[in-house]
N, C-alpha and C positions, 0 to 999 in steps of 0.2 A: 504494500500500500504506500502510495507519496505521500509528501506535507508539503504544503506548505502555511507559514506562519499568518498568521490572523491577528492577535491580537495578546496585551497582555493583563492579567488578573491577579492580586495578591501575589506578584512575584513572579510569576511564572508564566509563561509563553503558551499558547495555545496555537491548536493545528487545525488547519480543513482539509479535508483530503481530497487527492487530484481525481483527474478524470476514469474512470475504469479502463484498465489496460495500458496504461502510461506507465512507463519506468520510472520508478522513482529519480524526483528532480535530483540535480547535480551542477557543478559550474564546471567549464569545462579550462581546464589549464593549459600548460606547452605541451607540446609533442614531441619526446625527446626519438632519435632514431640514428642508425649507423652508417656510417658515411666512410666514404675513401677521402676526403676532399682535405686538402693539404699536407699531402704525402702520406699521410697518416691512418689508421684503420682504429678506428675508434667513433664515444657516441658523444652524439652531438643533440643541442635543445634549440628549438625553433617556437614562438610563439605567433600561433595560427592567425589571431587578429595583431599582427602588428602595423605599421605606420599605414595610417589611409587603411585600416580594416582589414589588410590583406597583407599576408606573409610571403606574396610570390615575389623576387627579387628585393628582397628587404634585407640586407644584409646585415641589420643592427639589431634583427630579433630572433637570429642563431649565433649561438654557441656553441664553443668546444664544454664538455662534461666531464668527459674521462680524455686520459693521456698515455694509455696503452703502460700505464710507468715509467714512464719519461721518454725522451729520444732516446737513448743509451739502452734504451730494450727495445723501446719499439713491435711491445706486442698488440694485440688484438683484441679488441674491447666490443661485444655484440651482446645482442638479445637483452637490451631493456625492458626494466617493466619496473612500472612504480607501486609503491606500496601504498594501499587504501587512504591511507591518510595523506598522500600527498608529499610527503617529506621525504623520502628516500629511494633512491633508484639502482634496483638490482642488475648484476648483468652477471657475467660468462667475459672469461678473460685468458689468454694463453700466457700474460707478460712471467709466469713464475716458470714458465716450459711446459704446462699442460695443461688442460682448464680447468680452474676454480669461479665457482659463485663469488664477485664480490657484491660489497654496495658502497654507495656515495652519497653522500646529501644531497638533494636537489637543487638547493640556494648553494652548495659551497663548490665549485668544480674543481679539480684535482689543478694543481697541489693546495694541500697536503692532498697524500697517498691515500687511498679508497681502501676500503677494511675488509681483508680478505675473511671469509669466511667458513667455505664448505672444507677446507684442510689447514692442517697447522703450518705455520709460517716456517718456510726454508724445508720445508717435506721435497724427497727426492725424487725429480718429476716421471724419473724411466721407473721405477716402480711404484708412482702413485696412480689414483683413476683420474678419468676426466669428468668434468661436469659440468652440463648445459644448463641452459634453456629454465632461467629460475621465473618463477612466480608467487604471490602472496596471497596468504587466506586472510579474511578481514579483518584479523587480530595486529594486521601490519605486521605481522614475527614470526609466522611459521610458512617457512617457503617451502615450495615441492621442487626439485630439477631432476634430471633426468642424468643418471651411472653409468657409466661404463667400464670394465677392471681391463688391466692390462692379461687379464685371464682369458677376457672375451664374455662371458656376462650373458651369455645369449645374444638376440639381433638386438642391435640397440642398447643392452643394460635394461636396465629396470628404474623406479622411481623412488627417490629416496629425498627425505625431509631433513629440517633443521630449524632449529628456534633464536631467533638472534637475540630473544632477551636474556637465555644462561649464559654464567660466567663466561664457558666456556663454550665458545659455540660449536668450533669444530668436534667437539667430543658430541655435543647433540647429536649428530649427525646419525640416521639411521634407516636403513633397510622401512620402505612401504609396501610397497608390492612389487610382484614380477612379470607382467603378463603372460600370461599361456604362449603368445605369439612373438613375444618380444614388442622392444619397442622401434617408432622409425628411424633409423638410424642415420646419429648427425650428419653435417659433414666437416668436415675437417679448416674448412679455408676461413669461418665467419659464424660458429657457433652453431645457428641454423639446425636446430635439433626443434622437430616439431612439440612443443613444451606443452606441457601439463599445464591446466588452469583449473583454480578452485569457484568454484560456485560464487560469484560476489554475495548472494544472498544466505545461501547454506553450505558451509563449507567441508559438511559429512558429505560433499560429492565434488566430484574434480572429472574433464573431461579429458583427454589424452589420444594420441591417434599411436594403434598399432602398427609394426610392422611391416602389416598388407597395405595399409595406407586406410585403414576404416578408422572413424572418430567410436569410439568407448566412453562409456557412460562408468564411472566408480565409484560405488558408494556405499554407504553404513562407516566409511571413517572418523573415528573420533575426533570431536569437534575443540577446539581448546577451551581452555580453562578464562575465565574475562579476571584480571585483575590479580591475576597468579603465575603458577608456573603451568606451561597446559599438558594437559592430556596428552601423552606419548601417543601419537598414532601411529606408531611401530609396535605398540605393544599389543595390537589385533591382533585377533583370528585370522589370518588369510581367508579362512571360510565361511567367516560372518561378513564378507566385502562380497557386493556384487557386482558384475560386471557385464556390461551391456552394449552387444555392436549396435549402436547407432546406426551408422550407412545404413548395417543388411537390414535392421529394422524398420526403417524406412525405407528401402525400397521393396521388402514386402508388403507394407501398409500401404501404400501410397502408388503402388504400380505393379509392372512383372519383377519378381527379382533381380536387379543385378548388381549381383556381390563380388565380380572380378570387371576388371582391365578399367579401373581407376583410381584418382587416391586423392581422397580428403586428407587435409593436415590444415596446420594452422589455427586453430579452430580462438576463437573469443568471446564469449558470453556478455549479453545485455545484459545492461545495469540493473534490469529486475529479476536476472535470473529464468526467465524462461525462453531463449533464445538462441541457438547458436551461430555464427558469424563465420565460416572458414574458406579456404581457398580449395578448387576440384578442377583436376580434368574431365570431370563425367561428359560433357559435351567439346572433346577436343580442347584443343590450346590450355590455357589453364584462369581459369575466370573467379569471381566469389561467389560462393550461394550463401542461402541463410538453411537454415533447420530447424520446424515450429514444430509445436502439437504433443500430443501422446506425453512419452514419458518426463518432458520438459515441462512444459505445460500441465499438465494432471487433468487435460481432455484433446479429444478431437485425434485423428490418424497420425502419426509421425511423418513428415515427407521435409525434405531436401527439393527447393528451389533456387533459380541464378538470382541472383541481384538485378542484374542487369540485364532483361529480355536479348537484347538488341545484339550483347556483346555473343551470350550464349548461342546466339542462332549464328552469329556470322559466319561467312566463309573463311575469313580471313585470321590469321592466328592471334593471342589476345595471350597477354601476359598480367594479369593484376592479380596479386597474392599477399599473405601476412596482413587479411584485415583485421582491426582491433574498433570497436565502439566507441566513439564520443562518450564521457561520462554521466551526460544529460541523454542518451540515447538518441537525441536528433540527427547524429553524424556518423562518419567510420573515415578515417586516417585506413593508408594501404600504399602497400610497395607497387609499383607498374614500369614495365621494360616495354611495352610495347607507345608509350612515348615517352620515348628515354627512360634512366634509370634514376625513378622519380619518386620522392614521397609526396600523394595525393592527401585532399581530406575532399569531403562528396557528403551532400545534405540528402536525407533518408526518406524526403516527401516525395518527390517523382523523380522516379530511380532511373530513367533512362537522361532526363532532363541534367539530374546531379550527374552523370558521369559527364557529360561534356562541358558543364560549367564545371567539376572539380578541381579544384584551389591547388597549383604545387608548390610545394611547402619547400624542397628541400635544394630547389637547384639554384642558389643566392651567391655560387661563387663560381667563378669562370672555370671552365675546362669540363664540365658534365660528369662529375665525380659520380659513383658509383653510392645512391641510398637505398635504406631498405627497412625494415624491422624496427615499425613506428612502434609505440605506444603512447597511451595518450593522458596526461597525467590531470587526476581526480583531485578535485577544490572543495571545500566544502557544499554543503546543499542549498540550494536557490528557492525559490519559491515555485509553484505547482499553482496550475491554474483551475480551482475549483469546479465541478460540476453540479454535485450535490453536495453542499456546507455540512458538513456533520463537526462538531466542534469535538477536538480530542485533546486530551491535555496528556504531554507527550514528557515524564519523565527522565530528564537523564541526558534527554536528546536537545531541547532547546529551550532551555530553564534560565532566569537571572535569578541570580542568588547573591546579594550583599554588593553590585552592581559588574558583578563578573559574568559576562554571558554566556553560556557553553551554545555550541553546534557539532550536530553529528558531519558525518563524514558520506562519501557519495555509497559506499559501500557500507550495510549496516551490520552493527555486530549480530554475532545468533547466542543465543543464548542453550545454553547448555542443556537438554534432557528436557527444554519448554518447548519447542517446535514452533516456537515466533523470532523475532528478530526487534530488535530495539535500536 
């Protein structure tokens, strides 16, 4: 359910709720994303409304974020993705010799050095693993990425978590699950390991795409702890987790079967949690669909639809991949090669309309650097435009208390063993 703010009574803030079926409101922030552009392979932050409204050739509202560890390494800084709260930006970095999860502040860009996390500092990288593709559940602190051992791990590795509010983080680190099928396997030049994403709304579920290239649905994960240390979600049952092809699901539901010769990945969930957002070859070249209904939703058939009619039918080959949602759900940021090597963002009202007006974000400096693997960073929450007024008085979430205002966050926490969200 949305808010937005109404009015205030003995102190405290009151709500009216948005329109039915609207993702709860959101602001939407920069878009940080990774880029070749000044010699360098590392992420970079671009803010989407900059001068005149618009971030296409505006050079004063991108950033460098990360610094691959200085020139004197010169490694490779990919797959951003910012934490619920807006404040901190995880990635996937080779600068130690083989990938580690870091993160960095999002106000502070390196230097100082970004805080390694999924292994201990000076670990020796020919016998340590690699690790991708991080994301956050809405505790801002329990990240998922994606394993791989120098053993070989199955296709892909498997998915393993970490808590970045223990002392020790690297010790957190732990075995989640393994999929039957393996996972899809990175590649080596830029992260690009099709990553794990948790539920923004319940984060007993996280989506992931296997090995064959089908999106997985995973869930009964234990959810964290609010205001503690959380819930080891390594400490499941393997066999209290369920796990659910997606793709094949939908396309029994929704059509004739076809469960071979293509491959969803990428995949990023609507700000309300019932939506999925990924990149497919299913109609040649490699275009975006969305994924509605059934088990997302909790009604109606499961089906896999493009975004964009126009792109899907073409004859002509179509490169747009890696979409991620606007915070506010009005928008999706997205990598596209097939006009130049571009980060786009595209308004979600008339979908054939928004791709030809879509805004590039990321090509502000000369030579056509190589961008890709947007994300789009979450502000606090905006106001929701009323349908039916029901007046809620919203605890915790947008209270003044002794003249200190709190606000939630675009992603809202879940609360533990209640089955609502606050």
């Amino acid at each position: 359910m949305a808010f937005g703010l109404a009015g205030i009574t003995g102190g405290a803030w009151f709500a009216v709720t948005a329109p039915a079926g609207a993702a709860y409101p959101g602001v939407n922030g920069d878009i940080a994303f990774f880029s070749t552009r000044s010699s360098m392979n590392v992420i970079w932050q671009v803010n989407p409304t900059g001068a005149n409204g618009t971030a296409a050739g505006d050079q004063a509202a991108t950033t460098e974020l990360t610094n691959g560890g200085g020139a004197d390494v010169g490694g490779i800084d990919a797959e951003p993705f910012y934490s619920p709260d807006g404040q901190t930006v995880f990635f996937d970095s080779n600068r130690t010799g083989n990938w580690v999860i870091f993160s960095v502040p999002q106000a502070t860009p390196e230097p100082p050095a970004a805080s390694e996390l999924s292994q201990p500092s000076g670990a020796n990288p020919a016998t340590s693993p690699n690790d991708y593709g991080p994301s956050v559940a809405s505790d801002s602190k329990t990240v998922v990425f994606q394993r791989t051992t120098s053993s070989g791990n199955g296709n892909g590795g498997a998915l393993y978590t970490l808590y970045t509010g223990a002392a020790n983080v690297a010790a957190s680190v732990c075995l989640l699950y393994t999929p039957p099928d393996g996972l899809l396997s990175p590649s080596a030049s830029a992260g690009s390991a099709s990553r794990a994403v948790f539920d923004p709304v319940d984060p007993s579920k996280l989506v992931y795409t296997d090995a064959s290239g089908h999106l997985h649905l995973l869930s009964g994960i234990p959810t964290p702890e609010l205001g503690g240390s959380p819930t080891n979600p390594c400490s499941v049952n393997p066999s209290s987790l369920t796990d659910t092809d997606l793709s094949a699901t939908a396309d029994q539901q929704s059509g004739p079967p076809v469960t071979t010769g293509y491959q969803d990945e990428n995949p990023d969930w609507s700000p309300d949690g019932t939506k999925l957002i990924f990149d497919s070859t299913r109609n040649g070249g490699q275009t975006i669909w969305t994924m509605t209904g059934g088990i997302l939703s909790g009604s109606g058939t499961l089906s896999a639809n493009p975004l964009w009619n126009s792109l899907a039918n073409s004859s002509g080959p179509q490169i747009q991949y890696q979409p991620v949602f606007s915070p506010d759900g009005t928008q999706i940021a997205y990598a596209e090669a097939t006009r130049g090597s571009s980060v786009f963002s595209a308004d979600l009202v008339n979908m054939d309309q928004s791709y030809t007006n879509a805004e590039n974000l990321s090509l502000s400096t000369p030579g056509n650097p190589a961008n890709s693997e947007p994300d789009w960073q979450p502000l606090s929450t905006g106001n929701g435009t009323p349908e039916a007024p029901m007046i809620l008085l919203l605890p915790g979430s947008a209270l003044l208390i002794g003249g200190i205002a709190l606000t939630i966050q675009r992603r809202r926490r879940w609360v533990p063993g209640s089955g609502v969200t606050v």
